[in-house]
C-alpha positions in Angstrom: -53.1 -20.6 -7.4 -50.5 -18.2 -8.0 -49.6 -17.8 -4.7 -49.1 -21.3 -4.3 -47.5 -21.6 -8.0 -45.1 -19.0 -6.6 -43.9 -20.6 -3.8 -41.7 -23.4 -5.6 -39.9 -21.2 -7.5 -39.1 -18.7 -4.7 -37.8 -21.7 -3.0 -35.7 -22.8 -5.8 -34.0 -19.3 -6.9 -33.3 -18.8 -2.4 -31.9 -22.4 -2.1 -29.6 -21.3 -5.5 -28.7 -18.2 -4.3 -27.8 -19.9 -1.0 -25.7 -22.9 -2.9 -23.9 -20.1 -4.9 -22.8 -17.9 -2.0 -21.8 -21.3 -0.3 -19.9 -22.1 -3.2 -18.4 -18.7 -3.3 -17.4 -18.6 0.4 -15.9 -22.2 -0.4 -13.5 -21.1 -2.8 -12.9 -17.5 -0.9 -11.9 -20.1 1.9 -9.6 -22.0 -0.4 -7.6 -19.1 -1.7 -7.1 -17.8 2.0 -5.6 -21.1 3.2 -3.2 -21.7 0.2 -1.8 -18.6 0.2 -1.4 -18.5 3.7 0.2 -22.0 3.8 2.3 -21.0 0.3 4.0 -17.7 2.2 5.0 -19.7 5.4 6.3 -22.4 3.7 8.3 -20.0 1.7 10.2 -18.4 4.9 10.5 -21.9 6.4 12.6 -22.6 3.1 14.1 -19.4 3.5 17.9 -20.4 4.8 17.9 -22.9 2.1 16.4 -20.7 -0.9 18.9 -18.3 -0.6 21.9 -20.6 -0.4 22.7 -18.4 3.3 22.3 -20.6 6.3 21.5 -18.7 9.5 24.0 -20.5 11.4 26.8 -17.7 10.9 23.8 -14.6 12.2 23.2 -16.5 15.1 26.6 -17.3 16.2 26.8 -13.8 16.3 24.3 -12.8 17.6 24.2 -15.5 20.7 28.1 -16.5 21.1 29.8 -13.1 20.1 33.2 -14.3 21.8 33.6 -17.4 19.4 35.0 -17.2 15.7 33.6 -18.3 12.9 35.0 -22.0 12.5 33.2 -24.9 11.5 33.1 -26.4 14.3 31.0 -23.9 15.9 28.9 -23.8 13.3 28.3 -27.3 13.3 27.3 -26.5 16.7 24.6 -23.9 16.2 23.1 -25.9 13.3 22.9 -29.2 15.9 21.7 -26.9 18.7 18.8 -25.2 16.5 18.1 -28.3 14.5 19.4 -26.8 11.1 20.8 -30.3 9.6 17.2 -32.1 9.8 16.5 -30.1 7.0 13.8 -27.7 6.3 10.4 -30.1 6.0 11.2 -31.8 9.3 11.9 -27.9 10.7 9.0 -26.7 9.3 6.5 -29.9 10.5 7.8 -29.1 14.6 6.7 -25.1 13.8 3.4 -26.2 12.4 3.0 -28.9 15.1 3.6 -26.0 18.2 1.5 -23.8 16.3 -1.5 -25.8 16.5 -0.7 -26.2 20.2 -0.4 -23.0 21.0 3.5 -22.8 20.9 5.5 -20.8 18.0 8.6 -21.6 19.2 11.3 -20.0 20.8 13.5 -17.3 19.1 16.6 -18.7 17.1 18.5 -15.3 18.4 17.7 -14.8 21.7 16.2 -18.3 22.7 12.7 -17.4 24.6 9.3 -17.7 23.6 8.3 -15.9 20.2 4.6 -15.5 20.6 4.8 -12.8 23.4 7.0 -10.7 22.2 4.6 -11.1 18.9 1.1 -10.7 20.7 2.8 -7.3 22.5 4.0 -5.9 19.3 0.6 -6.3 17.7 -1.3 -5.1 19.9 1.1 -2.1 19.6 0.9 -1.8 15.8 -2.6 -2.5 16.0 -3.1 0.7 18.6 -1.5 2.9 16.3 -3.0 1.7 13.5 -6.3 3.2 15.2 -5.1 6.3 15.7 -3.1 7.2 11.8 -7.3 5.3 10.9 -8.4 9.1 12.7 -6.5 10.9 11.2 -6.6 9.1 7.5 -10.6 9.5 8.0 -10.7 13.5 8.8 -8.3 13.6 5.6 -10.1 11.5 3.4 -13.3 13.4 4.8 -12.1 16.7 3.8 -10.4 16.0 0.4 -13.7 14.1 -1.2 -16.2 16.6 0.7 -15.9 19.2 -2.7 -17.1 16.1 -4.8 -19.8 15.2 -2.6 -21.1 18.7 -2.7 -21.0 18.8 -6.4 -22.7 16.0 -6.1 -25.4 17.0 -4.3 -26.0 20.2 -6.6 -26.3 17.7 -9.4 -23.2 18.8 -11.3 -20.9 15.6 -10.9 -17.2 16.2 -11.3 -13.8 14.7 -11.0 -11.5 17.4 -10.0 -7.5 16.8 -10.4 -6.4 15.6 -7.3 -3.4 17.4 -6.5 -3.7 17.6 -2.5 -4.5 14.2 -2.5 -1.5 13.4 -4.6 0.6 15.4 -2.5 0.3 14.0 0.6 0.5 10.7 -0.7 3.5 11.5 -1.8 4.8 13.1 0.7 7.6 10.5 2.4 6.1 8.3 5.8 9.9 8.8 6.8 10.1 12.4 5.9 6.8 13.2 7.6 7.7 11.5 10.8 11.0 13.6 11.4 9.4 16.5 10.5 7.0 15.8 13.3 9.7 14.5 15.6 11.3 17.4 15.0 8.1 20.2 15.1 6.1 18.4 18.2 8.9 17.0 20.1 11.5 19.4 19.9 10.5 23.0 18.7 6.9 22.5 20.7 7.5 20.1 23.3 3.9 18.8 23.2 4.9 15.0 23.0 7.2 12.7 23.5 10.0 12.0 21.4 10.1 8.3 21.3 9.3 5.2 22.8 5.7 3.9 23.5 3.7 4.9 27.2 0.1 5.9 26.7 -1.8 7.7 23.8 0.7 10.6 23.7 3.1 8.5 21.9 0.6 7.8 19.7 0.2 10.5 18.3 2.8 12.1 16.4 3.6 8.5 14.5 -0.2 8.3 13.7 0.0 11.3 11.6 3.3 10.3 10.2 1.1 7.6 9.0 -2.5 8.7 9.0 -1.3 12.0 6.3 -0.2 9.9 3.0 -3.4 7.0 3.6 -5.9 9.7 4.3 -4.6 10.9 1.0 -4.8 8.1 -1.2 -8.4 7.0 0.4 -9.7 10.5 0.0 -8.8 10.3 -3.5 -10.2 7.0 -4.0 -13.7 8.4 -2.4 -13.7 11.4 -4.3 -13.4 9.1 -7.5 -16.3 7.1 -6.3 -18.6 9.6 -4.8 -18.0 11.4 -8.7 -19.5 8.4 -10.3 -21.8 7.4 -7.8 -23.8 11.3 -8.3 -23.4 10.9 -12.0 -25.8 7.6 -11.8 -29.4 8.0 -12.9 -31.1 7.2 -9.4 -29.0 10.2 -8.0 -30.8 12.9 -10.8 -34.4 11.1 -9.8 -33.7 11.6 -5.8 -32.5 15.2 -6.5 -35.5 16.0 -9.2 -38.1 14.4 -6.6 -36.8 17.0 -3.8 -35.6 15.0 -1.9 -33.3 17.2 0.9 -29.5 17.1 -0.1 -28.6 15.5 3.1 -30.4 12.5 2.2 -29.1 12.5 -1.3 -25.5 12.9 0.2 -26.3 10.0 2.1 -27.0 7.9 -0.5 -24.5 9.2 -2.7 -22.1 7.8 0.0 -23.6 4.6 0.9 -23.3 4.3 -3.1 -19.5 5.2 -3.5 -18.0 3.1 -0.2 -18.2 -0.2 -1.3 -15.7 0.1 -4.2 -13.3 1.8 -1.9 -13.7 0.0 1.1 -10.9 -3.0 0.3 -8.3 -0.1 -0.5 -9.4 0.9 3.3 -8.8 -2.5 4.4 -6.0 -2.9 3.0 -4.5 0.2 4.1 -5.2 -0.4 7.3 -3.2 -3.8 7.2 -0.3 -1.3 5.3 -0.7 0.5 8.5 -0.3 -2.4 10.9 2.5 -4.1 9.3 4.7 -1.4 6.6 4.8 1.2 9.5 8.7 0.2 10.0 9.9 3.7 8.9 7.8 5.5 11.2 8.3 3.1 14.2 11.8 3.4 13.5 11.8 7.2 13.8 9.8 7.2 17.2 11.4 3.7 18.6 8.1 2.0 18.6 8.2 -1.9 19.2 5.6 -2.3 16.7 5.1 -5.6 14.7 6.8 -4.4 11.4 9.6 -3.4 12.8 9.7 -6.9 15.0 9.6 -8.4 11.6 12.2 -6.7 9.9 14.5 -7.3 12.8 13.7 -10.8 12.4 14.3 -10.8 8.7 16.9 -9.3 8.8 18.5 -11.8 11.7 17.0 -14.4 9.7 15.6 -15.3 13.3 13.0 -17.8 11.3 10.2 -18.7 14.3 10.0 -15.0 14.7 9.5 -13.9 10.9 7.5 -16.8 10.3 5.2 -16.0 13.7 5.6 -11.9 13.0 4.2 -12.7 9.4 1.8 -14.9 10.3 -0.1 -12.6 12.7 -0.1 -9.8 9.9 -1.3 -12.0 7.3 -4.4 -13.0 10.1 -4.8 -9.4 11.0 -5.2 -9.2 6.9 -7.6 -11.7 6.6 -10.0 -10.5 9.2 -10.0 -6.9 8.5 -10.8 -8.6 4.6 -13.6 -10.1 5.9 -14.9 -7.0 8.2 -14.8 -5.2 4.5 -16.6 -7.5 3.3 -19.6 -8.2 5.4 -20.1 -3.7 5.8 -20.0 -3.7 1.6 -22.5 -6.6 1.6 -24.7 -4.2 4.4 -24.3 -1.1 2.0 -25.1 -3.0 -1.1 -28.5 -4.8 0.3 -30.0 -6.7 -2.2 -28.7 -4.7 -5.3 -25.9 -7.3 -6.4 -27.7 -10.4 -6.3 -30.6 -8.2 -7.9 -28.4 -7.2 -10.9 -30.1 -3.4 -9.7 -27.0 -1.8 -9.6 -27.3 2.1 -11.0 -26.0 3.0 -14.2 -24.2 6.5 -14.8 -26.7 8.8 -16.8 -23.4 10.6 -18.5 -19.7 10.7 -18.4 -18.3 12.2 -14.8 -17.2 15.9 -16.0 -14.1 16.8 -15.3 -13.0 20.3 -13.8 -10.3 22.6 -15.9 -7.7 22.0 -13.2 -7.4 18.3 -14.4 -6.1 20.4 -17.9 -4.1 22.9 -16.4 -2.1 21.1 -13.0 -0.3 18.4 -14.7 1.0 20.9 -17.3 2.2 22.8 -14.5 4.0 20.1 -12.7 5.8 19.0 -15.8 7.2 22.2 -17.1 8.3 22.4 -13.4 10.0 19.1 -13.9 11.4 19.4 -17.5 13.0 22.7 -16.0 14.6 21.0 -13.0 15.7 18.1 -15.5 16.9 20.8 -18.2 18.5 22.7 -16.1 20.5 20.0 -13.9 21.5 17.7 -16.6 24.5 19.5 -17.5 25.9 19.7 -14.3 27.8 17.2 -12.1 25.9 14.8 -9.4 29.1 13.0 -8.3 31.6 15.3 -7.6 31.8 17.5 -4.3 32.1 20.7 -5.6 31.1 22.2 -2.5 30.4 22.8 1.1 29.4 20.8 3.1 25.7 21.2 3.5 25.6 24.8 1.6 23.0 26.7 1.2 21.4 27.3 -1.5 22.0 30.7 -3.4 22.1 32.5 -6.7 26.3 33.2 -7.0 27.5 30.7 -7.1 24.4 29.1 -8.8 23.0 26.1 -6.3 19.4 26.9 -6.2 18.7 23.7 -4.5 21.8 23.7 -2.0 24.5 20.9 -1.6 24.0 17.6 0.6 25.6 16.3 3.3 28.9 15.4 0.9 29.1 18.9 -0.8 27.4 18.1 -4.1 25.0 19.5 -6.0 21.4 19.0 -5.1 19.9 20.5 -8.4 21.9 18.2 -10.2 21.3 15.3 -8.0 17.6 15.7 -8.5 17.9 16.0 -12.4 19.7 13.0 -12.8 17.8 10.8 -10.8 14.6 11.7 -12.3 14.9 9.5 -15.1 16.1 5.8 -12.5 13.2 7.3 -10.1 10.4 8.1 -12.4 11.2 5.4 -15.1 11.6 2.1 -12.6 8.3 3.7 -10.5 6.7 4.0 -13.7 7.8 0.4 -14.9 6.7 -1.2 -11.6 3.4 0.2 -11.5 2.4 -0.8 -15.1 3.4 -3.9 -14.1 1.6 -3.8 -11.1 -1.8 -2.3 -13.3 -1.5 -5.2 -15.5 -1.7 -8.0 -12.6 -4.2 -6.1 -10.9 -6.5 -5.9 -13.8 -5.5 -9.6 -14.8 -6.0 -10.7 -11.5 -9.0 -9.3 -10.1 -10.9 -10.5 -13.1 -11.0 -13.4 -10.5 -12.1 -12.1 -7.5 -12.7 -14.9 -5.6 -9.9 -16.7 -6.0 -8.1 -13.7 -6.1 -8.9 -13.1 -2.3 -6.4 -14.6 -0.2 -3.7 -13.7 -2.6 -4.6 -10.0 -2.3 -4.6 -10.4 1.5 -2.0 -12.1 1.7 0.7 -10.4 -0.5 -0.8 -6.9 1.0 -0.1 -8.3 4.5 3.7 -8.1 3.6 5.9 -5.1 3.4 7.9 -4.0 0.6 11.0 -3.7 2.8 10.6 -7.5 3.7 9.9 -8.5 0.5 13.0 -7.0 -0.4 14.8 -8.3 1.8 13.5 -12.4 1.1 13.8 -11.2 -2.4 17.6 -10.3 -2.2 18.2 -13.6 -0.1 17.2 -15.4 -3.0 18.6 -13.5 -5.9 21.3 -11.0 -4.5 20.6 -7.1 -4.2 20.1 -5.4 -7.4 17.7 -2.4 -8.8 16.3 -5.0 -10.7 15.7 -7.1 -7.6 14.0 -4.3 -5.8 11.8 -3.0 -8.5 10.5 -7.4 -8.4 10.1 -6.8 -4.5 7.9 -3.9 -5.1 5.7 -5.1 -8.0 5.5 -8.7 -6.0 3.7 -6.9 -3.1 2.4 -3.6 -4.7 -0.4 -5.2 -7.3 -2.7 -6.5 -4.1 -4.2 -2.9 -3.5 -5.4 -2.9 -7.7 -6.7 -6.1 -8.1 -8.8 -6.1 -5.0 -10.2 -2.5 -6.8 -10.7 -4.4 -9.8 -12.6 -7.3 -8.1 -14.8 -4.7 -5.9 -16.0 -2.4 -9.4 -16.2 -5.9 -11.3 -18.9 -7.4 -9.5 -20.0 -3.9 -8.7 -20.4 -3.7 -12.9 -21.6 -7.2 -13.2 -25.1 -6.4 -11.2 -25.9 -3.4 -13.5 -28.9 -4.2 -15.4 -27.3 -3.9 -19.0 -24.9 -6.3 -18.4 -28.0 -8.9 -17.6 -29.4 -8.0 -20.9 -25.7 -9.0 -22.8 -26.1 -13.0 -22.8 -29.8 -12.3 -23.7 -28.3 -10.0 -27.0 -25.7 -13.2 -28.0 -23.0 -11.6 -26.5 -20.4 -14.0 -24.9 -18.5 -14.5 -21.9 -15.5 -13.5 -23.2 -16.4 -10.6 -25.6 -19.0 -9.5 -22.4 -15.4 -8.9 -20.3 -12.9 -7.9 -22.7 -15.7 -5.2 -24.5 -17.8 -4.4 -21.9 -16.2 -4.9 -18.3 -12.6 -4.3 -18.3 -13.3 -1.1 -20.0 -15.9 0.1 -17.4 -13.2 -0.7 -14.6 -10.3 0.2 -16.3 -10.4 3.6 -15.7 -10.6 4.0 -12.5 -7.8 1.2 -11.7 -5.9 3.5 -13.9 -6.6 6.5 -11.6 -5.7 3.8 -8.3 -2.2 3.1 -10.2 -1.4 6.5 -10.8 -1.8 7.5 -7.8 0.2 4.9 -5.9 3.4 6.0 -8.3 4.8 8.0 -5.6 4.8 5.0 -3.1 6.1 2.5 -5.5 8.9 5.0 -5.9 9.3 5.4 -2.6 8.9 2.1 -1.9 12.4 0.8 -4.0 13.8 4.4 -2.5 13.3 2.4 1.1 15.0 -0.7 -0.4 18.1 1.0 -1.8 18.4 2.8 1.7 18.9 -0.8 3.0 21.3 -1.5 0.4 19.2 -4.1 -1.4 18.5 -1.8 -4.8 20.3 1.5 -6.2 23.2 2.2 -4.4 25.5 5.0 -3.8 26.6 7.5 -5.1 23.2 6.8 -7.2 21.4 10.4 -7.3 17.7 8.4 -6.7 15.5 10.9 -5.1 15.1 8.6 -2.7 18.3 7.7 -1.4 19.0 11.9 -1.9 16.2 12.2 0.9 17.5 9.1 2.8 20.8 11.0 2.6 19.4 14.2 4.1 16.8 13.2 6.6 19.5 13.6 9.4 19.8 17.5 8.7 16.1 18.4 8.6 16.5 20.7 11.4 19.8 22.8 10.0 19.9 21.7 6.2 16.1 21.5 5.0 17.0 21.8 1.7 18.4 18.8 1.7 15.1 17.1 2.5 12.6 19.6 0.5 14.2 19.3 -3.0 14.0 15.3 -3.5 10.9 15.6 -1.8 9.3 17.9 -3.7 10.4 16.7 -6.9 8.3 13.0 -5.4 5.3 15.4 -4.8 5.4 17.2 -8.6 5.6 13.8 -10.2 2.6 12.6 -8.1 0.5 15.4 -9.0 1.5 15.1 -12.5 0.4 11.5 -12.5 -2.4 11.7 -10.9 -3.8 14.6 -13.2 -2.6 12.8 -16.6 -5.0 10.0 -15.3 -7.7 12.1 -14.4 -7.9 13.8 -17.6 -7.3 10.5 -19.8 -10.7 9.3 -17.5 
């Protein structure tokens, strides 16, 4: 009787669980296809947005023997179709697409989805290769966690190599590599794309700051993961530490592995710096040419393929983290930490450090002048006269050039990324609708962004720093969706509604703080790439302009002299790296 009284009700709670996930994948479906449908529509309208029409770029670019009149004008909007207006545009793309056709390049006038399918597989190959080397990275940096771990002493250390090389400049590193494997070395070639060997000086431009950020990511996991109460049982049972390291793992990936998905589609599509440096005809830098053109079959096609490329690799993440997890979400078994992660004493000591560095290099330059050229030309630096950092390319001081930036660089990166912490929390309280937002706004570079941003609204530091946030809060609220339901499935959070606790006091009191923290951690540690990010957009001339001392147009400035002015490159740079580190430590220790 009980067997047979059982079956009904296994039944029922398998035919709800299988309603809710279809329910689930349902709306997951929804928010992929709106958001995919709102960012295409929004380059369609692009010409018209921004008030620009593309007519002018294109007569240049196709008839550069014919002035600018209105006749000819008129003639490149009749020839391309421009005065049908941008719905009836829009419907003939949409109407190819489906057939297999994304139109023909405004600029040059042949097919766009070659060149498009070529430059992906491009990116994509690459992509692979910085994946390597971002996995050996992120192996080593979270390997002294998992050994604590394993000893049963759990501890968050402070980060600093990880916040150090994601810090470090994608731009930077590239010429540095350009410069060390190419040139000094002669191991590989120096640009251009013709079999691995290419590959592989780009891939660790790339591969060095995401191995980085996911190693730090892991190590944060893996800390929590030992600290759980299952983790103390497995090592008090004797079970060997290899298997306990295995679990521990298996534990700490699935909260970590959207940032990997989404760093691999940051790979894919935001690798324009590097494939600038090593002339690769990779798919972000297709795009950007075709932004920047405003060549609109191309950026609309070149878009589209990232945003696909996003939306399978969010899927990919998703089916491994429902393989690692088994059965212990829809369980509500998830395990609960049996104490606060410990922290080690550099978390106290490093960020101290770094800012007493800082407050030096700010004290010290402030008095001096960043605008005038008071010296050589590229001079070194030296003790009489006192330049400690060296002079730039125009002859002035570096030291001061650093000091006065510090507060535009640090306070606009600092800005953005609260910004960016508050969407993310806010956002990824709704994970699935949240999902083809994330992958979607993740799928597109901050240097595009700026650049549809300042065809809209003009270039302006403010207009950069809304480029950045507008693409930079993807990566934080897919961290907050993965720890929510993550925190959702832990047994004390079943017992809430049974105590009279409500929906809204259950998230505000109990949930946000348990994923706060380390969301936090993920913010802080990004920093260095926000700033970097709005450094990459006043380069372009859509944010801070000259003679601006922003550490990042100061390392813009000097990237040409790397080989006989280094200092040039390693002051702004390091001053990037401090901040990180100081960041990432204050946010550690506040955890």
């Amino acid at each position: 009787m009980t067997t047979v009284a059982t079956r009904p009700r296994v039944a029922g709670s398998a035919a709800r669980a299988l309603t809710s996930w279809a329910a689930g994948s349902g709306v997951v479906g929804f928010s992929r296809v709106a958001a995919i449908v709102a960012l295409v529509v929004f380059l369609g309208l692009l010409p018209w947005l921004s008030g620009n029409g593309a007519e002018y770029t294109i007569l240049r670019a196709r008839y550069a023997d014919l002035e600018a009149t209105p006749e000819n004008l008129a003639m490149v909007r009749t020839e391309l179709g421009l005065d049908r207006g941008p719905l009836m545009i829009f419907a003939d793309w949409v109407g190819g697409l489906l057939r297999g056709d994304a139109g023909d390049s405004w600029i040059t006038g042949t097919p766009v989805l070659p060149g498009v399918l070529s430059a992906l597989g491009v990116s994509l190959t690459l992509m692979l290769f910085a994946l390597a080397v971002a996995i050996v990275i992120a192996s080593l940096i979270s390997l002294p966690a998992l050994l604590d771990g394993v000893r049963g002493v759990p501890r968050r250390g402070a980060g600093a190599m990880a916040a150090m090389l994601t810090a470090l400049p994608e731009f930077v590193l590239a010429a540095l590599m350009l410069l060390i494997g190419a040139v000094w070395l002669g191991w590989f070639p120096p640009y251009g794309w013709n079999g691995p060997l290419y590959a592989v000086l780009p891939a660790l431009a790339l591969g060095m700051p995401a191995g980085g950020l996911i190693g730090r990511l892991i190590s944060d996991a893996v800390a929590d993961a030992s600290a759980e109460r299952w983790a103390t049982t497995w090592t008090l049972a004797g079970l060997s530490r290899a298997r306990v390291a295995g679990g521990i793992v298996r534990r700490a990936l699935p909260s970590v592995l959207g940032q990997v998905g989404l760093v691999l589609v940051g790979l894919t599509g935001g690798a324009v710096a590097v494939e600038e440096v090593f002339a690769i005809p990779g798919l972000g830098r297709a795009t950007l040419g075709a932004a920047s053109s405003q060549d609109l079959p191309a950026l609309q096609a070149g878009v589209l393929a990232l945003v696909l490329v996003a939306v399978a690799a969010g899927i990919v993440v998703q089916l491994i983290r429902r393989l690692l997890l088994g059965g212990s979400l829809r369980a509500g078994a998830m395990g609960v930490a049996a104490a606060p992660t410990a922290t080690s004493r550099a978390v106290r000591w490093v960020p101290i450090v770094g800012a007493v560095l800082v407050l030096a290099v700010v004290a010290l330059g402030l008095p001096r002048d960043a605008y005038t050229s008071n010296y050589h030309r590229l001079q070194q630096p030296s003790l009489s006269p006192w330049l400690p950092f060296g002079a730039d390319a125009s002859g002035r001081d570096l030291l001061a050039r650093v000091a006065h930036g510090a507060l535009t660089t640090v306070g606009t990166a600092l800005a953005v990324t609260m910004v960016c912490l508050a969407l993310g929390l806010t956002i990824g309280m709704v994970p699935r609708l949240a999902t083809g937002p994330v992958e979607v706004t993740n799928a597109a570079p901050p240097v595009i962004a700026g650049l549809l941003v300042a065809a809209v609204w003009g270039p302006s530091v403010f207009g950069a720093a809304i480029a950045v946030a507008a693409v930079s809060w993807a990566p934080l609220a897919a961290h907050t969706s993965a720890l929510l339901q993550e925190e959702r499935a832990k047994p004390y959070v079943a017992m809430l509604p049974v105590l009279g606790v409500g929906r809204t006091r259950m998230l505000w009191q109990y949930l946000l703080p348990a994923v706060s923290g380390p969301v936090f951690r993920h913010a802080m540690l990004r920093l260095p790439g926000i700033a970097l990010a709005l450094a990459s957009l006043g380069f372009l001339g859509l944010g801070p302009r000259q003679p601006t001392p922003e550490w990042g147009l100061v390392v813009s400035e000097g990237i040409g002299y790397l080989e006989r002015a280094p200092w040039a490159v390693l002051a702004p740079t390091a001053a990037l790296v401090v901040t990180a580190v100081i960041a990432v430590g204050v946010a550690a220790e506040r955890a």
